[in-house]
NUBAPA-998181 format. One record per residue (C-alpha): residue in one letter; x, y, z. Coordinates in Angstrom, 2 decimals. Layout:
NUBAPA-998181
<A,<X,Y,Z>>
...
end
This chain:
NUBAPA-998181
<X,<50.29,-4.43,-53.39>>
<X,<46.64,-5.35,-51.86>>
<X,<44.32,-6.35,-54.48>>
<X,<41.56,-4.46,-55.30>>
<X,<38.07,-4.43,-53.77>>
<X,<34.95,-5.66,-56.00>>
<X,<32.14,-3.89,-55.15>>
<X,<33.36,-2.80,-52.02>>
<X,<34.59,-6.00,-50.82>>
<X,<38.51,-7.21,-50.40>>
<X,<38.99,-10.94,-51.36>>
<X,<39.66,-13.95,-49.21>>
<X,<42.39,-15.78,-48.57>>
<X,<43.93,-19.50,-48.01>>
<X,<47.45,-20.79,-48.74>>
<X,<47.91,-24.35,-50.11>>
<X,<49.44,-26.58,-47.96>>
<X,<51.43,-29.65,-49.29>>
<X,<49.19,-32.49,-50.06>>
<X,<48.53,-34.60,-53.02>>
<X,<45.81,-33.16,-55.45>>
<X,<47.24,-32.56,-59.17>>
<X,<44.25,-29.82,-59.54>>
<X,<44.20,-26.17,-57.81>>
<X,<40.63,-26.79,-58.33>>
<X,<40.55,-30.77,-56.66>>
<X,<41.69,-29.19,-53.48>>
<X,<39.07,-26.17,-53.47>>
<X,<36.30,-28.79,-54.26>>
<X,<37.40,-31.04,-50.88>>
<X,<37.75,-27.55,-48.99>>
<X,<34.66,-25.97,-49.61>>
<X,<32.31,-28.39,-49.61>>
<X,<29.04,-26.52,-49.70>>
<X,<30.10,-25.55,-52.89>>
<X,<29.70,-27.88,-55.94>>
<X,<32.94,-28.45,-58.03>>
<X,<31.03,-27.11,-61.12>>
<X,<30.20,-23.49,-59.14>>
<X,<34.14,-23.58,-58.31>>
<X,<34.80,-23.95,-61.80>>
<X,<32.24,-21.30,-62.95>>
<X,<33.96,-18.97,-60.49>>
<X,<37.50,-19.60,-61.72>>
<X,<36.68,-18.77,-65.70>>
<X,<34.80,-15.41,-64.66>>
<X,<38.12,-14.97,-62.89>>
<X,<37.03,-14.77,-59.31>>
<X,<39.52,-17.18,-57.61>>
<X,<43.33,-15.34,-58.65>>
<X,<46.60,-15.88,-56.99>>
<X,<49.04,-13.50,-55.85>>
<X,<49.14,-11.11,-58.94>>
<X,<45.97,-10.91,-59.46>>
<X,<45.56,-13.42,-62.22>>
<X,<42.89,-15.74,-62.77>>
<X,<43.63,-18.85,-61.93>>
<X,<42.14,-21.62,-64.81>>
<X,<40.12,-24.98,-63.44>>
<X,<43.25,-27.16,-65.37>>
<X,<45.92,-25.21,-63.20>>
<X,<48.24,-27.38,-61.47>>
<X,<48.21,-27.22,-57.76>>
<X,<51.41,-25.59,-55.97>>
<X,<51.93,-25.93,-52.48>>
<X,<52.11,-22.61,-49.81>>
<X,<50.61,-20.45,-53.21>>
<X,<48.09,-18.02,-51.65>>
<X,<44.80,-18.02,-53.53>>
<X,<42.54,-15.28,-53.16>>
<X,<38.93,-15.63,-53.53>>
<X,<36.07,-13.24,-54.56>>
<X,<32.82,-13.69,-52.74>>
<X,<29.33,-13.49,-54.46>>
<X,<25.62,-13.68,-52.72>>
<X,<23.30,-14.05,-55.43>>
<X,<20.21,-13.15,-53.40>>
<X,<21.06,-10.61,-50.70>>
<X,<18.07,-9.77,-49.23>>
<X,<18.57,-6.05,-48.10>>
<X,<18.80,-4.73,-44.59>>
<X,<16.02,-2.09,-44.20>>
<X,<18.05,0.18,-41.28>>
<X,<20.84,3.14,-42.39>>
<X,<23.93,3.41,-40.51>>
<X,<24.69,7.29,-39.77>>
<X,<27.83,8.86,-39.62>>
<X,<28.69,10.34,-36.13>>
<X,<32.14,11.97,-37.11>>
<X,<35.12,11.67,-40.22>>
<X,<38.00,12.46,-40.48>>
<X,<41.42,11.79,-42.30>>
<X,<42.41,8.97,-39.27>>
<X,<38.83,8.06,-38.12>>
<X,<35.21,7.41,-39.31>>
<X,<32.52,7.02,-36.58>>
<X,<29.02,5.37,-36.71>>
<X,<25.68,4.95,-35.36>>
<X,<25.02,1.33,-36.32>>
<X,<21.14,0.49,-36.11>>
<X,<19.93,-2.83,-34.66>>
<X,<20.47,-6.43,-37.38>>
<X,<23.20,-4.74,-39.39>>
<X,<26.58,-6.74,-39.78>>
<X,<29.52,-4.71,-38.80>>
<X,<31.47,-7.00,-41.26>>
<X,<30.58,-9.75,-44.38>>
<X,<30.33,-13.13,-42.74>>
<X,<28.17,-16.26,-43.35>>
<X,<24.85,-14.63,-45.73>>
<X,<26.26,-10.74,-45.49>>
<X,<28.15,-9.56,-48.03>>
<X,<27.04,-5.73,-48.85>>
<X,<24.66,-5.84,-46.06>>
<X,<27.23,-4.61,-43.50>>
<X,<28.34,-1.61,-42.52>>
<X,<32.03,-1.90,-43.97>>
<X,<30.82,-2.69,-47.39>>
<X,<28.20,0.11,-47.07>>
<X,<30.76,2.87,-45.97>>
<X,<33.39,1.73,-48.42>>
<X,<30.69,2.20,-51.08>>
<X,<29.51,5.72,-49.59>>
<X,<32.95,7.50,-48.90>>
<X,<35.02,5.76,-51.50>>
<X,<37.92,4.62,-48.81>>
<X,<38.60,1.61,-49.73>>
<X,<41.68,1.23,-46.64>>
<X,<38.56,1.63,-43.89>>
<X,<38.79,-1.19,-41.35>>
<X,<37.05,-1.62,-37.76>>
<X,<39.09,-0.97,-35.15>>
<X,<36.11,-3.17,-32.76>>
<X,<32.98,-4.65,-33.30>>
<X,<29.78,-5.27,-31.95>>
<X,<27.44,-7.85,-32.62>>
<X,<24.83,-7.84,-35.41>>
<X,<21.91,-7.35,-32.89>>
<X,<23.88,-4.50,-30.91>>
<X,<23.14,-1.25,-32.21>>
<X,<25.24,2.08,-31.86>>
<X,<28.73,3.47,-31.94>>
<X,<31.80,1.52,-34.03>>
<X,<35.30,2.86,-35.46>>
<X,<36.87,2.56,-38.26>>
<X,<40.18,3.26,-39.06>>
<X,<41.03,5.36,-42.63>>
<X,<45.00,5.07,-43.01>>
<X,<46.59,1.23,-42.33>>
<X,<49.80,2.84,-41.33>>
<X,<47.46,4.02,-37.92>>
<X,<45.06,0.45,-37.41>>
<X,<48.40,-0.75,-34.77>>
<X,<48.17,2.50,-32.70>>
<X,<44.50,2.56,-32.37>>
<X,<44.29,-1.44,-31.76>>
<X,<46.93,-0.69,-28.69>>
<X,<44.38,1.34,-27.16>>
<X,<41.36,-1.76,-27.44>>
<X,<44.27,-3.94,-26.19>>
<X,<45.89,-2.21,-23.15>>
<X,<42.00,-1.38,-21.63>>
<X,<42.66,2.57,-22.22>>
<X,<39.10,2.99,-24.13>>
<X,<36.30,3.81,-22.35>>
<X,<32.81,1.72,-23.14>>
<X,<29.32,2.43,-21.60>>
<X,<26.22,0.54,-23.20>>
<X,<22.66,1.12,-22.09>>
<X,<20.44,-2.36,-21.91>>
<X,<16.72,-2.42,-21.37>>
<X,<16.29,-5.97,-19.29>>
<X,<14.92,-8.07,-16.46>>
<X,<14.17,-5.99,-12.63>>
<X,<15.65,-7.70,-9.75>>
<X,<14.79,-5.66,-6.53>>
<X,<16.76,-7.91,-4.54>>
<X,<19.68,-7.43,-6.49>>
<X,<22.40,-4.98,-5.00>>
<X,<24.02,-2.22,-7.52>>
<X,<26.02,-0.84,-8.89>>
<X,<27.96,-4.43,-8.52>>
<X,<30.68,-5.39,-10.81>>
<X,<30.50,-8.92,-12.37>>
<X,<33.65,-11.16,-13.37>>
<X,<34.13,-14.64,-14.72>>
<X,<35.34,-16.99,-17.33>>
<X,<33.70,-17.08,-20.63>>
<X,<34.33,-20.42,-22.72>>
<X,<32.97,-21.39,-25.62>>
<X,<29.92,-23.10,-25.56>>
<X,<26.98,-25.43,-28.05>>
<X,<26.22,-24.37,-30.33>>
<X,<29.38,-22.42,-31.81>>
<X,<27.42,-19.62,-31.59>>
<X,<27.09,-19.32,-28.11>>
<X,<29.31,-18.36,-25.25>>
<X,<29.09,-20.06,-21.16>>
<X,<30.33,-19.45,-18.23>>
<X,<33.00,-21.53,-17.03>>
<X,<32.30,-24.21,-13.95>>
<X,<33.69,-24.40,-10.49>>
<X,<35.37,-27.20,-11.72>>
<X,<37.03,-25.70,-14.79>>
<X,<40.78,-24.57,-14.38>>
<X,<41.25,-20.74,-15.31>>
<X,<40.84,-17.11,-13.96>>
<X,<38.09,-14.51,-15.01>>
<X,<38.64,-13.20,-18.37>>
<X,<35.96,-10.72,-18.47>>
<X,<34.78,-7.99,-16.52>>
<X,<31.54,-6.16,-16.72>>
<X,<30.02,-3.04,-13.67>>
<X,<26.45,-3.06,-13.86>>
<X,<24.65,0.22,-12.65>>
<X,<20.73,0.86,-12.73>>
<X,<19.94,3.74,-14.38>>
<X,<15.91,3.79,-14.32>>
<X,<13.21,1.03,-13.13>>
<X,<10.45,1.28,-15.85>>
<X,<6.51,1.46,-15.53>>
<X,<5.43,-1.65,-14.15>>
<X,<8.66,-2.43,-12.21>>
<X,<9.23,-5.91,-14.33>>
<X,<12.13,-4.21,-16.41>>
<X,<15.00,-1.45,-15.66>>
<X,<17.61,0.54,-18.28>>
<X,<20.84,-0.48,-17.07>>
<X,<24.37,0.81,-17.79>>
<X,<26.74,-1.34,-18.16>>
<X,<30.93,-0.57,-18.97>>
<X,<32.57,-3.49,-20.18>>
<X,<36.66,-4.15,-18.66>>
<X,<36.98,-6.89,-21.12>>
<X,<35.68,-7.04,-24.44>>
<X,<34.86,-10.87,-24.59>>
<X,<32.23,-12.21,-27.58>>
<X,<28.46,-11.85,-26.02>>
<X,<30.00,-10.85,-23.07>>
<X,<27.47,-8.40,-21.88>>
<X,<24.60,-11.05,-22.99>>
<X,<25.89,-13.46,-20.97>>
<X,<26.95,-11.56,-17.83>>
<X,<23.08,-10.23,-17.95>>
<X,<21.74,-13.68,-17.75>>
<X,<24.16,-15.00,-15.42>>
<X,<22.57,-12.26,-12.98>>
<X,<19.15,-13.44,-13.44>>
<X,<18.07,-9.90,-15.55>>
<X,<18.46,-11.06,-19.29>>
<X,<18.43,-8.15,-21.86>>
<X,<14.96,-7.89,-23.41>>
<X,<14.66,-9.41,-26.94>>
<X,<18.04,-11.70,-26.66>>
<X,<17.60,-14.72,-28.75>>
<X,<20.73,-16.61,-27.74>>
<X,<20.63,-16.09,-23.46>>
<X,<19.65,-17.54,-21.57>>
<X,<17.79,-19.66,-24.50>>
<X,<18.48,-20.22,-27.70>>
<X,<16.14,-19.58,-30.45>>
<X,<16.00,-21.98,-33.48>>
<X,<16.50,-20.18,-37.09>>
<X,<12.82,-20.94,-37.70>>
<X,<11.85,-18.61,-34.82>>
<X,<14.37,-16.22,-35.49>>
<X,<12.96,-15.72,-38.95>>
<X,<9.65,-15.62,-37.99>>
<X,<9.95,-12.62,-35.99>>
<X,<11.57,-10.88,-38.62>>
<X,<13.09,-7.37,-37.67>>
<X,<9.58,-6.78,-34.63>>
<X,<12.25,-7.32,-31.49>>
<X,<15.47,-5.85,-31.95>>
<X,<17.92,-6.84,-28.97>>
<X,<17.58,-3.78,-26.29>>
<X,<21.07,-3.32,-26.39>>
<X,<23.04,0.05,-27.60>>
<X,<26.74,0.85,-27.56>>
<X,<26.28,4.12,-25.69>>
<X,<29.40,6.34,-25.77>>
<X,<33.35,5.40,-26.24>>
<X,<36.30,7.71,-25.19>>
<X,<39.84,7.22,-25.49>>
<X,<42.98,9.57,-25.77>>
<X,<44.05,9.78,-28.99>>
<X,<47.10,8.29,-30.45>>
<X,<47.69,10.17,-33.04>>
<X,<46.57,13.53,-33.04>>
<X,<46.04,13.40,-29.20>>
<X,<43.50,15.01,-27.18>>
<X,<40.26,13.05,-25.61>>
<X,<37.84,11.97,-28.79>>
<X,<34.30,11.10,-27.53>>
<X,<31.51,9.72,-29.17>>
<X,<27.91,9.07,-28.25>>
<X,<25.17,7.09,-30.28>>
<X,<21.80,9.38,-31.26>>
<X,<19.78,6.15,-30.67>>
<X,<17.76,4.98,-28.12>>
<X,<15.80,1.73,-26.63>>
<X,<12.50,0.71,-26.01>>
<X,<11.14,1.70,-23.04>>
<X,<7.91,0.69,-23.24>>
end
């Protein structure tokens, strides 16, 4: 049996591998170490590192190689996100949303109950709901989540096999010169810093892995920027960022392409320039029920 949620959030998870430390708690203070051995301690007598059953596991408790320990998280300042998700569509198999711009789709890093799983497990009370894709923090507009595990395979097939259809709308850079609809392919690679993706070289072995067709949809006042649609083959990380730089038209308000902001700048512009970026519509056939399920987001960009 899963173990329960806290607060609307499932625990983590890391199995011991053989090594020498007599202490559970000696090899969590060498593997996390941002957090001091004291905190780890704290955390194990309030009983929010467990093992397999469930049961707290005590700072004096010997360590056992390949046991799975499951860890609680806890923010203790979560500054909230000032933007409401909105429910598009629910169901018994599916729950649909409108996710607004700087929302998490999932915790990670500082976001804990400031993403839209932990909201929507909190709001509906299904505590099985997983994403079945995910858009980044800065994207705003349509996601899926799955209600019944026994269904998350079926729908993932579909994301996997290229049978769902994706259209996002960008606001972003006006090239005159540049001929579309065209449709853009290369090889994205990991890049510095972590959080960034590149372009592979010339010179670097490997075939496209992503696919993006870029159509103009309307040149704006002033003829410096364009809304763009853009339907993703591929559903690489920043892929759409990426391909929009690499053409020389990068999406208005994009603090990562085609430069990178520091944290300092990023926080000083607080929540003014949301990335013009919205996940449009998504179709697919459905797997279960059958029948073509279509979504569109209620949100729009800024045209001005």
């Amino acid at each position: 049996m899963p173990l329960p949620l806290r607060d609307g959030v499932g625990p983590g998870c890391i199995v011991l591998p053989p090594g020498p430390w007599p202490l559970i708690i000696d090899f969590l203070t060498e593997r996390f170490t941002n957090v001091p051995r004291e905190e780890i301690a704290a955390r194990m007598v309030r009983g929010d590192i467990v093992d397999e059953q469930g049961q707290s596991i005590p700072p004096k408790r010997p360590y056992s190689p390949y046991l799975k320990v499951f860890y609680y998280r806890a923010l203790p300042a979560e500054e909230p996100i000032p933007f409401a998700e909105e429910i598009l569509f629910q169901d018994e198999h599916l729950v649909v949303v409108d996710k607004p711009h700087f929302l998490p789709v999932t915790p990670s890093g500082t976001y804990l109950q400031e993403t839209v799983l932990v909201r929507l497990i909190r709001r509906l009370g299904i505590e099985t709901l997983s994403p079945l894709h995910r858009i980044d923090r800065e994207t705003a507009g349509v996601v899926l989540f799955s209600c019944q595990p026994g269904e998350r395979s079926s729908y993932h097939e579909l994301f996997a096999q290229r049978a769902v259809t994706k259209h996002y709308h960008a606001v972003a850079a006006y090239r005159p010169d540049l001929q579309l609809p065209l449709v853009h392919r290369s090889r994205l690679v990991p890049s510095e810093p972590f959080t960034r993706m590149r372009e592979a070289t010339a010179a670097e072995d490997g075939a496209p892995n992503t696919e993006t067709r870029v159509e103009l949809l309307q040149v704006l006042p002033g003829e410096t920027r364009a809304r763009y649609r853009l339907s993703p083959a591929s559903g690489k990380k920043h892929q759409l960022r990426v391909h929009m730089a690499a053409l020389g038209i990068p999406i208005v308000n994009d603090t990562l392409y085609p430069v990178h902001h520091t944290a300092a700048e990023l926080a000083a512009s607080g929540y003014d320039k949301p990335l013009q970026l919205l996940a449009h519509s998504i179709a697919f056939t459905d797997p279960i029920i059958g029948g073509v399920r279509y979504f569109e987001s209620r949100r729009g960009l800024q045209l001005a």
